[in-house]
C-alpha positions in Angstrom: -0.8 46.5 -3.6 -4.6 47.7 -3.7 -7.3 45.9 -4.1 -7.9 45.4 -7.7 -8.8 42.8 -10.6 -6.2 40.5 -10.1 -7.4 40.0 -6.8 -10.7 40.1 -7.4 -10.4 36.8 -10.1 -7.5 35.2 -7.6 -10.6 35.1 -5.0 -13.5 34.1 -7.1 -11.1 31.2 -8.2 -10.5 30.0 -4.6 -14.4 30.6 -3.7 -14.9 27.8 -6.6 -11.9 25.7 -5.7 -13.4 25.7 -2.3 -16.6 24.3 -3.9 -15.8 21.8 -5.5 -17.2 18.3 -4.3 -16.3 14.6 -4.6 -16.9 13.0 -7.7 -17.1 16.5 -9.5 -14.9 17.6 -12.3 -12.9 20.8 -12.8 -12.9 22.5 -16.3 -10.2 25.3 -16.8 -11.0 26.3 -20.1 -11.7 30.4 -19.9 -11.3 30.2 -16.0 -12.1 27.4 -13.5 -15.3 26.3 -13.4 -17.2 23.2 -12.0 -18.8 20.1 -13.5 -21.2 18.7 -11.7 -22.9 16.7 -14.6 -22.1 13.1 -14.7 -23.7 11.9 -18.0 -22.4 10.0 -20.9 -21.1 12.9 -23.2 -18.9 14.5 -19.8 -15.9 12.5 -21.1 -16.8 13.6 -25.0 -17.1 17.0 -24.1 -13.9 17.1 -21.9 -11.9 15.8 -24.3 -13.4 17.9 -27.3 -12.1 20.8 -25.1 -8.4 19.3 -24.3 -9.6 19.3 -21.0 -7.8 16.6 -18.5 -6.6 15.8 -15.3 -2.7 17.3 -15.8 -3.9 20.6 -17.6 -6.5 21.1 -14.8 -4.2 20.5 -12.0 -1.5 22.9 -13.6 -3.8 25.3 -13.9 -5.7 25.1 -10.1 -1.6 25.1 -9.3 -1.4 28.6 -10.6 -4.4 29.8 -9.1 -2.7 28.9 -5.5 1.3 31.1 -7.0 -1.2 34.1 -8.0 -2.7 33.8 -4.2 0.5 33.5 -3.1 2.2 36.2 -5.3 -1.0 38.6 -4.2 -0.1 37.3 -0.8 3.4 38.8 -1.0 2.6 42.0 -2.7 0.6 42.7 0.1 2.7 42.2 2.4 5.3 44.2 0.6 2.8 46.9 0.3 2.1 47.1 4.1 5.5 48.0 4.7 4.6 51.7 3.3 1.4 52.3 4.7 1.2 55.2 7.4 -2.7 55.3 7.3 -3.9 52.8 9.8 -7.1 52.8 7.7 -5.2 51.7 4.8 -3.4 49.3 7.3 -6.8 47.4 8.7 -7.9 47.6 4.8 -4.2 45.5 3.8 -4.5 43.1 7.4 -8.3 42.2 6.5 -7.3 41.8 2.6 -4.3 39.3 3.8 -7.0 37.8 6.3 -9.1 37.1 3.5 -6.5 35.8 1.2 -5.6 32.9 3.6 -9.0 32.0 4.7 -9.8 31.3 1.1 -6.3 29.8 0.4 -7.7 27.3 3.5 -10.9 26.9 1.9 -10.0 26.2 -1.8 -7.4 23.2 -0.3 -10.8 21.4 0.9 -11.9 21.6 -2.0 -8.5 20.3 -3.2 -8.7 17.2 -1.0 -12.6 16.6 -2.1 -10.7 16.5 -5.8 -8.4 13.8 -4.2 -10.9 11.6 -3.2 -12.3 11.8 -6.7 -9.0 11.0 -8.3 -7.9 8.1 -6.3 -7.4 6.0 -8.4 -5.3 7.9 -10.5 -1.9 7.7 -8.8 -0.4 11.0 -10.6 -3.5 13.3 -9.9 -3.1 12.0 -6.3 1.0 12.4 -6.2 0.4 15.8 -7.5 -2.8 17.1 -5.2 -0.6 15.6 -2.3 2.4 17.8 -3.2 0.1 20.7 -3.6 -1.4 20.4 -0.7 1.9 20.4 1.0 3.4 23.6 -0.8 0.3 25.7 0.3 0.6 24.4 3.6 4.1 25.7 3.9 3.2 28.6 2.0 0.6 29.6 4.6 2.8 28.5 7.7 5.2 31.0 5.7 3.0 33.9 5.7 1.5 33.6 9.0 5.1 34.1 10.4 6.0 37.1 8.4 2.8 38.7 9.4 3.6 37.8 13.2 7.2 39.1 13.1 
């Protein structure tokens, strides 16, 4: 797999996973995006857009499977590659993927924290957290074998 758009988007979504705060709120609607407001209409506006706490957490779920599923592809890809220029190009690409990966689950456990008193965002962060955990110890032994 070469670089391209999908990749592109799958790492400007973990660079704002990665950013995300305690106490702020995602929004998914046309991408993720962060809400950092905390002002009277937040909940008025949120739930004029259908936005909430499952929906959100579905989506920042697929965000992690495209990472993943760019992960493999890679990886896949590499398997072909006689150029070792094409090969350091697909190592730092994978490098990158699971640095952000990292990164964005920060920002996953700053979500958490703002969520903690809402046991199924919690139950649900905490079993994300542990599938891209495996998901990374996954990759970084197919890479070293």
């Amino acid at each position: 797999m070469e670089p391209g758009p999908e990749i592109t988007g799958v790492l400007h979504s973990l660079k704002v996973l990665s950013l995300i705060e305690e106490n702020d709120r995602v929004i998914t609607r046309k991408g993720i995006h962060l809400d950092k407001c905390d002002n009277f209409f937040q909940p008025v506006v949120r739930w004029f857009n259908s936005e909430n706490r499952k929906s959100n957490l579905q989506a920042i779920t697929a965000v992690f499977t495209r990472a993943f599923e760019c992960c493999d592809q890679l990886f896949i890809y590499r398997s072909d590659l006689k150029d070792k220029i094409a090969l350091v190009q697909n190592t730092q690409m994978m490098d990158r993927l699971q640095t952000d990966i990292r990164s964005a689950l920060n920002g996953i456990r700053n979500l958490k924290v703002t969520y903690a008193n809402d046991a199924y965002a919690t139950a649900s962060i905490t079993l994300m957290e542990d599938s891209v955990s495996d998901q990374l110890d996954r990759i970084h032994i197919q890479i070293e074998i």
